[in-house]
ZAMARGU-4260 file (C-alpha; in steps of 0.2 Angstrom, whole numbers, plus 5000, padded with zeros to 4 digits):
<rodrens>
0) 5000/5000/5000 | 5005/5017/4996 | 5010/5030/5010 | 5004/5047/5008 | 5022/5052/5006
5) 5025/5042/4993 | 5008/5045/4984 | 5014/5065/4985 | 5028/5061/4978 | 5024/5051/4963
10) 5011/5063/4960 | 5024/5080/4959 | 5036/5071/4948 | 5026/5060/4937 | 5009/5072/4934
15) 5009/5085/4944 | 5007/5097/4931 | 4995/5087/4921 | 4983/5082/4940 | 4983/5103/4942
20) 4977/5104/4925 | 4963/5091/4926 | 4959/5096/4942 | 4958/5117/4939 | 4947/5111/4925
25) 4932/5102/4931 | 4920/5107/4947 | 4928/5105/4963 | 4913/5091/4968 | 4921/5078/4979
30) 4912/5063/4972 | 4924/5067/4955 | 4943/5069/4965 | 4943/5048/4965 | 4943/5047/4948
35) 4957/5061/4945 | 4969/5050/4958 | 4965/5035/4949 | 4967/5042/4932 | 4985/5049/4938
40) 4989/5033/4948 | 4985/5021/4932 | 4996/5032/4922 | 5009/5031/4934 | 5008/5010/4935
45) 5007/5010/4914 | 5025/5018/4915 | 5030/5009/4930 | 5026/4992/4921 | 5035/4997/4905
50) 5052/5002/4915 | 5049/4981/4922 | 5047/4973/4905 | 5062/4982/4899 | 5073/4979/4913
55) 5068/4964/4920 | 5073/4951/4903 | 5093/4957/4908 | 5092/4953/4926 | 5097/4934/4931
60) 5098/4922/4946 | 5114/4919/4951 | 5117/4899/4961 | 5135/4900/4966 | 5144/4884/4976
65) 5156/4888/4987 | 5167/4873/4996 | 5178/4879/5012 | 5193/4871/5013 | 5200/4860/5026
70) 5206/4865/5041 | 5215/4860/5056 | 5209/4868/5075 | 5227/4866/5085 | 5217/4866/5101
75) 5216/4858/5114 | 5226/4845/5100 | 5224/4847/5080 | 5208/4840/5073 | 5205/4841/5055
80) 5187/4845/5049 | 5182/4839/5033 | 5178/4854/5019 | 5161/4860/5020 | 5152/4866/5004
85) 5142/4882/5008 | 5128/4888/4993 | 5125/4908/4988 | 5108/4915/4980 | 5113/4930/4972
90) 5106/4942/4955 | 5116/4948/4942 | 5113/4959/4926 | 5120/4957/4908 | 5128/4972/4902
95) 5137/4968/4886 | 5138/4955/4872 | 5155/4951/4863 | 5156/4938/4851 | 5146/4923/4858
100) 5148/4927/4875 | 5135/4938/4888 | 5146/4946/4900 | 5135/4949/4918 | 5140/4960/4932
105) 5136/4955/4948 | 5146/4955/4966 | 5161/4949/4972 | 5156/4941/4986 | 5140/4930/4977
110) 5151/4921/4965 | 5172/4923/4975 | 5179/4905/4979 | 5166/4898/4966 | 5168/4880/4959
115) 5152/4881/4952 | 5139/4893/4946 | 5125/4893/4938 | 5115/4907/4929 | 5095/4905/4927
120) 5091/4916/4914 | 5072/4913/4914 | 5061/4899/4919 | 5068/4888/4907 | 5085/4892/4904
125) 5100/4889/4915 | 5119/4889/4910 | 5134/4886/4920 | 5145/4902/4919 | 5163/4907/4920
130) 5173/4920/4932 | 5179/4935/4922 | 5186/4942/4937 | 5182/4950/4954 | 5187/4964/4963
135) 5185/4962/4982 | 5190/4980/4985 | 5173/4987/4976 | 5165/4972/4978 | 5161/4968/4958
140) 5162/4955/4947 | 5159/4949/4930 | 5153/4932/4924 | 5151/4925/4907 | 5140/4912/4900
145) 5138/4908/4879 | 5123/4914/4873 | 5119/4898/4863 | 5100/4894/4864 | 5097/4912/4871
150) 5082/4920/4862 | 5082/4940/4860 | 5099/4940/4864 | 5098/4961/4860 | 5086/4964/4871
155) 5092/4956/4885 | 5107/4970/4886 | 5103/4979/4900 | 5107/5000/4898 | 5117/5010/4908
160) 5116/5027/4915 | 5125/5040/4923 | 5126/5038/4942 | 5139/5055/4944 | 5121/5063/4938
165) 5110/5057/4950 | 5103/5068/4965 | 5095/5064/4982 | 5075/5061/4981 | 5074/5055/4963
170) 5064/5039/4959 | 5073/5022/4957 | 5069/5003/4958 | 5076/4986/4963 | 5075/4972/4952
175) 5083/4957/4959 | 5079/4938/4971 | 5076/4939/4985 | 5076/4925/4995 | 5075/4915/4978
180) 5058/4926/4974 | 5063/4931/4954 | 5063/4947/4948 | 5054/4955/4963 | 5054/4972/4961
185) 5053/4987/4974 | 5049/5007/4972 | 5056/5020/4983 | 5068/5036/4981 | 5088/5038/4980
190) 5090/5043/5001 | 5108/5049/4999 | 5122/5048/4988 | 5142/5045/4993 | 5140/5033/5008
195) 5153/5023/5014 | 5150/5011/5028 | 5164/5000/5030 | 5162/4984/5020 | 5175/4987/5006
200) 5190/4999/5000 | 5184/5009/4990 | 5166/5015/4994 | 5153/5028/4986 | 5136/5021/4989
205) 5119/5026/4984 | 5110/5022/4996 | 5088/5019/4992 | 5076/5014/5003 | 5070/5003/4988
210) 5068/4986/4999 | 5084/4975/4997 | 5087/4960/5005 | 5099/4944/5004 | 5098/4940/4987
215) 5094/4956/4980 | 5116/4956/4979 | 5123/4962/4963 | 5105/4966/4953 | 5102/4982/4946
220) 5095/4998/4954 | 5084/5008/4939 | 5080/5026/4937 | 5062/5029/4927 | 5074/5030/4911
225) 5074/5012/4912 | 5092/5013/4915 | 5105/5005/4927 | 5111/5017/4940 | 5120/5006/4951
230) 5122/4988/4959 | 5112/4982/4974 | 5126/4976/4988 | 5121/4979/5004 | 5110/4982/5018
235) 5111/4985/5037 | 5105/4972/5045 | 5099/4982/5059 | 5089/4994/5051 | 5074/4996/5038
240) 5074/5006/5022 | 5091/5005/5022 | 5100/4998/5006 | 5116/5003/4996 | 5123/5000/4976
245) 5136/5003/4968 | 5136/5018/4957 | 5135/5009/4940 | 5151/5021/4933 | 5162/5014/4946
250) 5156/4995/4943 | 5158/5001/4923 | 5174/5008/4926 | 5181/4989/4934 | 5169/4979/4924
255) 5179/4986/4910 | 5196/4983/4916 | 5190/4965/4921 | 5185/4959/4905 | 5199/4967/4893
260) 5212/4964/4907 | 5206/4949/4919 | 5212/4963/4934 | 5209/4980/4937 | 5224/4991/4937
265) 5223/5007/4950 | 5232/5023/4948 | 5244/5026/4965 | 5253/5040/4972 | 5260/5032/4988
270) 5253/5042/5001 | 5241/5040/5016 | 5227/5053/5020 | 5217/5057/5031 | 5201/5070/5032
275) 5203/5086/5042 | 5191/5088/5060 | 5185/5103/5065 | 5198/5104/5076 | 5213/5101/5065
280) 5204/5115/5055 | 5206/5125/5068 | 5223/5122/5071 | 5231/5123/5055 | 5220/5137/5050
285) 5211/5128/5033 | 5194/5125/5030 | 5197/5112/5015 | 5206/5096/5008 | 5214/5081/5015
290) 5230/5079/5024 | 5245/5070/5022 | 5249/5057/5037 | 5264/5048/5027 | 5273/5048/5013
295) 5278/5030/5006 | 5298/5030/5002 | 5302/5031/4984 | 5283/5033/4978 | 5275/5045/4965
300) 5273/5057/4982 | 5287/5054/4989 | 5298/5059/4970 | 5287/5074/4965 | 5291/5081/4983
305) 5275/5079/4992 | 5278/5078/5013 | 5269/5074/5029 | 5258/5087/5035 | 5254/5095/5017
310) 5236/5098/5013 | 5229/5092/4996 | 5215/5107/4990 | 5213/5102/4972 | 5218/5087/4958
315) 5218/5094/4942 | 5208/5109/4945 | 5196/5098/4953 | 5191/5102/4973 | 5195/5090/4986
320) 5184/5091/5002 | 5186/5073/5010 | 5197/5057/5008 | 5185/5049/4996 | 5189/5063/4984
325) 5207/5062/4979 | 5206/5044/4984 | 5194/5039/4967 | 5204/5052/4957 | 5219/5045/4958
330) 5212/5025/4960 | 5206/5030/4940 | 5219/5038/4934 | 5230/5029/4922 | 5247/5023/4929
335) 5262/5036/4920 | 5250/5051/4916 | 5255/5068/4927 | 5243/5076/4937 | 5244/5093/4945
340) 5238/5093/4962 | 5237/5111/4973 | 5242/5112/4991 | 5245/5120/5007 | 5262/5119/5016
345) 5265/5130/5029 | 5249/5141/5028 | 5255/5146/5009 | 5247/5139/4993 | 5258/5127/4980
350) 5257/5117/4963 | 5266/5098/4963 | 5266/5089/4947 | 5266/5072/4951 | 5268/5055/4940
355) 5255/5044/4944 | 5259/5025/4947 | 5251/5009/4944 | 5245/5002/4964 | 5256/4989/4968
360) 5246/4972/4975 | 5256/4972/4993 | 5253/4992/4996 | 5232/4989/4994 | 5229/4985/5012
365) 5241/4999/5020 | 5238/5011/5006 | 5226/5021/5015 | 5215/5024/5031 | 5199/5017/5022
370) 5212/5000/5015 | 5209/4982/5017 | 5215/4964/5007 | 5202/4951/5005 | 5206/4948/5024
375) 5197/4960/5027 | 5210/4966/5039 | 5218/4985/5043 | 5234/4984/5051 | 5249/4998/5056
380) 5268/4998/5063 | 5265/5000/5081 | 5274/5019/5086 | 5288/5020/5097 | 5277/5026/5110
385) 5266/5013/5108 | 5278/5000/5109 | 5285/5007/5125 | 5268/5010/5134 | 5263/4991/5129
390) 5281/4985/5131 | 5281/4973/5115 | 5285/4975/5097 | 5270/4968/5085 | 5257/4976/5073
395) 5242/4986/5077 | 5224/4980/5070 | 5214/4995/5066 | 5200/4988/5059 | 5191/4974/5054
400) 5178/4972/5043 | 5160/4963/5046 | 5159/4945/5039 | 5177/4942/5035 | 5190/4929/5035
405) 5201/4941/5049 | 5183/4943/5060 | 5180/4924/5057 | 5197/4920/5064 | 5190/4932/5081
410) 5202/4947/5078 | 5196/4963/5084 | 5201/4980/5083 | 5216/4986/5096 | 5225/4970/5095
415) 5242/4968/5091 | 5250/4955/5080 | 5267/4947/5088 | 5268/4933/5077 | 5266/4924/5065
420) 5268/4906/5066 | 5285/4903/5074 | 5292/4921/5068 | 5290/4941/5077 | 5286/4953/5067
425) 5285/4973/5069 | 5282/4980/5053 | 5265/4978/5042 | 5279/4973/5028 | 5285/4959/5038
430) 5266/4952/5042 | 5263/4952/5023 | 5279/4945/5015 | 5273/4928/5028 | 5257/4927/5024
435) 5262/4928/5007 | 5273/4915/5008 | 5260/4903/5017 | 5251/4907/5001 | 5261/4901/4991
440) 5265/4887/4999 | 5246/4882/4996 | 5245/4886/5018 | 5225/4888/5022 | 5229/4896/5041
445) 5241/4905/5050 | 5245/4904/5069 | 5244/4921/5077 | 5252/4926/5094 | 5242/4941/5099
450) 5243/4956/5114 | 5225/4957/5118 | 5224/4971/5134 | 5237/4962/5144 | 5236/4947/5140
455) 5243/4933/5126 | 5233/4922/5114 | 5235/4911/5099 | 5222/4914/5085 | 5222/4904/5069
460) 5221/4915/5053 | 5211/4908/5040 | 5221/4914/5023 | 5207/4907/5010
</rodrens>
């Protein structure tokens, strides 16, 4: 049933104009206001129905199988437990067609760790697909399937829009399965725009209060053009009306790279940032940009000259007002191109032209304040002070993030790291080279030696 809110609504941006009209023009008798509402509101469901039928022949239901490896619990002595194969609902929507293959975009985290997936296409057709490639640090994928027995292949191309145009309070709709229910659709309004709620690297979500739930992951939210404006991900658990997509340029933007590439290769400058409070506004006399906490040694920052407490204003002419800002900018610029970035050092305004680099693989978990890998795991060199209040050397866990492989091995925030398997370590640097190697070595777990408060535990890491 429709709220008054949302009948308002629908009413100003659909026919306002038009209800005014009718209604200036005919007597003001109250048995005859019904059938103006009913005339605007069929109206309203014809268009609503024809953005559905367009939409709805891209969107698919996504069955992913996912089998945990096995592992080894090394207390109170080692007991192996067999693998455990977990199932994934999830949506997806096809956005291109290349030879004789349909490429669909979906989330990482529906298809990740995959030895089998299959794509329901309708009813009656079902195809097992192929990763393209997935990109845990924006949460998209891409899939393949062939297109053989596929009717109205052409129409099934879903179209895209323009998510850098979108504004708060404009219409869209959810297309997706939830809980299994096919292509269930839901109507509401775009609620805000840039949100970042800590569940990937790089974040800028629309957030709708079009219902989304669990498998409602990686369809497509529609403006009344009928076009894709971003990829359902996310919702709080704790509250209603609360649901977040990716902006469809971003997942564009790695879909892209994805499927020409197989990776997605990030622009990097080698700095860490952080946003400017109130009060270090008020100390350092600035009312904009981000500033610099560190400087990685011999990066694109660190050669054109840039230096711990300089304050990035603008990127190319462009402003910078929060992390998020210079963070995408540079994430999307290619590797070797020069930028021109302004800033403030010492209270006086300066241009730097800086060489942009390509992110290396081991620098995108301590990159920046927002960066995790697929640990989903934040971590930083302990400072001297630190490690003289505590009285041990180790790494610091700043964050860790809801659902993953770090939170499932029971790390929480303020611990510190002291080893790793039989080895101490102090430096983030150290903590990835071994894990890296226990990758390679085909190692599923890692033996932590953790500081919690005063006290000592082991943890066991799980590494896949």
């Amino acid at each position: 049933m429709l709220s008054v809110t949302s009948l308002f609504l629908i009413l100003t941006l659909f026919f306002g104009c038009k209800a005014q009209q009718v209604q200036s023009a005919i007597p003001s008798q109250k048995e005859e206001r019904p059938l103006i509402v009913s005339n605007v509101l069929s109206q309203f469901e014809q268009e609503l129905t024809s953005i559905v039928e367009a939409v709805s022949p891209s969107v698919v239901t996504i069955f992913a199988t996912q089998e945990t490896r096995e592992i080894e619990i090394p207390f109170p002595f080692p007991f192996p437990m067999p693998p455990q194969e977990r199932r994934s609902l999830g949506s997806g929507v096809i956005i291109d067609h290349r030879g004789n293959k349909l490429y669909i975009l979906t989330n990482t985290h529906v298809v990740q760790n995959s030895r089998d997936i299959r794509v329901r296409i309708d009813r009656h057709i079902e195809k097992r697909a192929r990763i393209v490639g997935t990109d845990p640090k924006t949460d998209v994928a891409v899939i393949e399937i062939d297109d053989k027995d596929i009717p109205d292949v052409k129409n099934r191309i879903a179209r895209l829009g323009d998510s850098d145009k979108l504004k708060v309070g404009q219409l869209a709709i959810a297309i997706g399965n939830p809980y299994g229910l096919e292509r269930t659709v839901t109507v509401g309004v775009i609620s805000a725009l840039k949100r970042a709620i800590g569940i990937t690297q790089y974040e800028s979500f629309i957030q709708t209060d079009a219902a989304i739930n669990p498998g409602n992951s990686g369809g497509p939210l529609v403006n009344i053009r009928g076009e894709v404006i971003g990829i359902n991900t996310a919702i709080l658990a704790e509250g209603q009306g609360l649901g977040f997509a990716i902006p469809i340029n971003l997942a564009k933007w790695v879909a892209d790279q994805l499927i020409e590439k197989g990776k997605v290769v990030r622009g990097w400058l080698g700095v860490v940032i952080q946003d400017i409070t109130p009060d270090m506004a008020e100390s350092l006399g600035v009312k904009e940009g981000v500033i610099i906490a560190q400087v990685m040694p011999s990066s694109p920052a660190d050669k054109a000259g840039l230096k711990i407490g300089d304050i990035v204003v603008e990127i190319e002419g462009q402003r910078v007002s929060e992390v998020r800002d210079l963070q995408f900018k540079i994430m999307r610029t290619p590797p070797g191109k020069e930028i021109n970035l302004k800033i403030i050092r010492e209270g006086k305004e300066m241009n730097i032209r800086a060489k942009v680099g390509e992110m290396p693989e081991e620098r995108q978990i301590s990159e920046s304040q927002e960066g995790e890998e697929d640990l989903g795991l934040l971590l930083r060199d302990l400072t001297p002070e630190e490690e003289k209040r505590l009285g041990v050397k180790g790494v610091l866990v700043v964050r860790v993030l809801p659902n993953s492989l770090a939170m499932q091995s029971g790390l929480i925030p303020g611990d510190v790291i002291l080893q790793v398997g039989n080895r101490a370590i102090s430096k983030v640097a150290e903590f990835q080279q071994i894990i890296q190697t226990l990758r390679e070595g085909g190692r599923d777990r890692a033996l932590l030696l953790v500081r919690r408060k005063d006290s000592n535990l082991f943890l066991v890491l799980r590494l896949r």
